[in-house]
C-alpha positions, 0 to 999 in steps of 0.5 A: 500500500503507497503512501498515498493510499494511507489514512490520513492521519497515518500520513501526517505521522509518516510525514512528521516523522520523515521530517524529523528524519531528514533534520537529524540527518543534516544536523548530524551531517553538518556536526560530521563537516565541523567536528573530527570524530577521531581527534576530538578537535574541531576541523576548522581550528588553524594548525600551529604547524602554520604558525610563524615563530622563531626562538627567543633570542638566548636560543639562537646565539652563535653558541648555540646555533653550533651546538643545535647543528650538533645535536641534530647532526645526521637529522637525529630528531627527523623521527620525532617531527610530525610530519615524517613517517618514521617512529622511532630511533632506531626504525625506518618502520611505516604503517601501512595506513600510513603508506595509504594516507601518505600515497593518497595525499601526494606528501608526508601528511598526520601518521598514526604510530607516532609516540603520544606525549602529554606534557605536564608542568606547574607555574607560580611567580615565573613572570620573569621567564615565562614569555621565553618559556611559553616561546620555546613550549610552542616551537616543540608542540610545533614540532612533535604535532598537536595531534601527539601531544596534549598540554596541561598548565597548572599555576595557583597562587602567584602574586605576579603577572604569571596568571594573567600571561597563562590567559593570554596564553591560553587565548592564543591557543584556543583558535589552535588544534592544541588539546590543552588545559591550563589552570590558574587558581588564586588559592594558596599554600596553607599556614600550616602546611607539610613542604612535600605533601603539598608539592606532591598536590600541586603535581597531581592536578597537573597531572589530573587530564590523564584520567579524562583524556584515558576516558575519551580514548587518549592514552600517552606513550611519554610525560614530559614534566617540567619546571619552570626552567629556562630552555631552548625546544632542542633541550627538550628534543635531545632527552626525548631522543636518549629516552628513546635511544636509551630506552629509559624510563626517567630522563632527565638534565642537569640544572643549575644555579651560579655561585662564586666570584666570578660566577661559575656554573654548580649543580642545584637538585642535589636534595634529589641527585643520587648516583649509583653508589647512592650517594647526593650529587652534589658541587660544581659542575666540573668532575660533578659525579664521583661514581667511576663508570658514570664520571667516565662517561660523565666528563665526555658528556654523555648519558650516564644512569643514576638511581634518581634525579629530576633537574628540572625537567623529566621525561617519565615512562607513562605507563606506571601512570595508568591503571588502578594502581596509578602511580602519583607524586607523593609524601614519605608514608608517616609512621614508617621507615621510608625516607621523608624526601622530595616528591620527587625523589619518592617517585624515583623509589617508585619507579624502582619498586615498580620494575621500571629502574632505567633512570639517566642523567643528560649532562649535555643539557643543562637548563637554569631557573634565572636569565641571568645564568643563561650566559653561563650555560653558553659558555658551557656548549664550547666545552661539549663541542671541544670534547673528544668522545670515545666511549659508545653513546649507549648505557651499560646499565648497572645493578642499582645501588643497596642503599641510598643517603637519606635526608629528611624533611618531616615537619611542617613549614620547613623547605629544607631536610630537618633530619640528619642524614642517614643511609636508608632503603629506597625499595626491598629485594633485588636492585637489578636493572633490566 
């Protein structure tokens, strides 16, 4: 029976109903033309890689246009940019979608097996160097590609401009097809209050997306956590190279602070700095490290293993991140032997305890915390260049060490260790390192 022979008030109904059909249709069409299913992003956002930028100018120096020539010597970093199709150090290897994608398009295009990083950090009271920072953060996210990368911001507290600049900031992001959240709260540290406790907090909502984004189906290969330092993109790049070429799973720098007259160039996370005698690194930066193999290694400025270290910036194994047991930034467990140390140093002891014990020192790179000291790290590239290097770039890693130098924080308000120092166990069991 056609339409047409139908009772009447059948018809109408059909003809609602084809109406409201044929609405939805178009809507979920037009929805289908502005939004990307598969990249949760709007398709009509303009590409950051079309964005025109150059470095700030301590990053384009004599100095360190030679030092950027080699490090990407050979076109090292070629497999971290977005737009060619190799995905990893050591392997041409393409994916078939890829090779399709690539054909079709006429030109290296979005590939898929590219290693996702979400990059985390927190900021407070940086006005002197946060328009350097966001500069160079934008020239890596230009790099690696929007599409591999989400970023999270956390400040809270400042009494500057840091606040306001993160909102500019965050206003130039939002016409991009950078996923992002950036965070700014006016509350405070507390009066009363435990140094490490709250830091472990402050690193968490930094780290909070990653729930959200495993939600929606992102998962990331690699954190990039970072300080508020000051750094050139090729910092960043060079640890995401060793971490890959290394396969580490805890990369970081050196950071460093000036002292002295004249002024010279010293070591500054030494509360966390652990070699693999687990003793505190500690002192100037000439013959730093005191561990044999690792000084070796150390004075021709390659990467050496350390049982911890965090320098400003670190480039973390994400897997230990996911899961029900998620490993987190914490404080020493009160009521227990544990060492009361950094943040930082007790996310090290985690990684130990949980198997993933490839933790390395860059001391090629160095980053800082103040303008002042970047002349300093220039004049420390001519000696990285003057070197002669004649041991093999890859780690010979090492059991770890059986103890490591413990110094304490345990009561509130303090910023500094309030415990003599003392020799502690950082995990139970074997310190073997696979």
């Amino acid at each position: 029976m056609g339409l047409l022979n139908m009772p009447i008030d059948f018809k109408i109904k059909s003809i609602f109903r084809l109406a409201i059909f044929a609405s939805l249709l178009f809507a979920f069409t037009l929805l289908v033309k502005i939004y990307n299913f598969d990249t949760n992003k709007p398709l009509n956002k303009n590409k950051i890689s079309n964005v025109k930028l150059n470095p700030v100018p301590f990053c384009r120096t004599t100095l360190r246009l030679k030092f950027n020539e080699h490090l990407e010597g050979n076109g090292k970093y070629d497999y971290l940019r977005f737009d060619t199709p190799i995905y990893d150090v050591e392997t041409d290897d393409i994916l078939l979608i890829d090779e399709i994608k690539n054909k079709a398009n006429g030109s290296p295009g979005l590939n898929s097996g590219k290693k996702k990083y979400f990059i985390a950090m927190n900021l407070y009271n940086n006005e002197e160097i946060i328009a350097n920072y966001i500069q160079e953060l934008v020239l890596l996210i230009k790099f690696l590609g929007a599409e591999n990368v989400f970023l999270s911001i956390y400040e809270n507290g400042s009494v500057d401009k840091t606040a306001e600049i993160l909102r500019e900031f965050k206003s130039f992001l939002r016409p991009l097809d950078v996923r992002f959240i950036i965070k700014t709260e006016k509350n405070s540290r507390p009066s009363i209050y435990h140094r490490i406790a709250y830091l472990a907090e402050i690193r968490n909502k930094a780290l909070e997306p990653l729930k959200d984004e495993e939600s929606k189906g992102f998962k990331y290969d690699k954190i990039i956590f970072m300080n508020d330092i000051t750094f050139c993109r090729n910092d960043i790049l060079e640890l995401l190279y060793q971490s890959d070429f290394q396969k580490a799973d805890f990369t970081v720098p050196l950071d460093i602070r000036s002292e002295g007259e004249p002024r010279f160039l010293a070591y500054r996370d030494s509360w966390v700095g652990r070699d693999l005698n687990g003793d505190v690194i500690i002192g100037g930066l000439q013959d730093l490290i005191k561990h044999h193999v690792s000084s070796e290694r150390y004075n021709q400025f390659l990467p050496f293993q350390v049982q911890c270290g965090w320098n400003g910036v670190a480039i973390l194994n994400a897997k230990p991140f996911y899961g029900n047991n998620a490993l987190k930034f914490r404080r020493s467990k009160v009521g227990t032997d544990e060492c009361a140390a950094s943040e930082c140093s007790i996310l090290c002891n985690d990684f130990w305890e949980r198997g993933f014990r490839r933790i390395i020192t860059v001391p090629k790179i160095l980053v800082g915390y103040r303008i002042e000291n970047i002349s300093l790290i220039d004049s420390n590239i001519q000696k990285i260049l003057d070197t002669n290097v004649t041991l093999p770039e890859k780690i010979p890693y090492g059991k770890g060490p059986d103890q490591i130098w413990c110094l304490g924080l345990s009561n509130n308000n303090n910023h500094h260790p309030d415990e003599p120092g003392v020799w502690k166990n950082y995990i139970v069991g074997d310190k073997t390192v696979s």
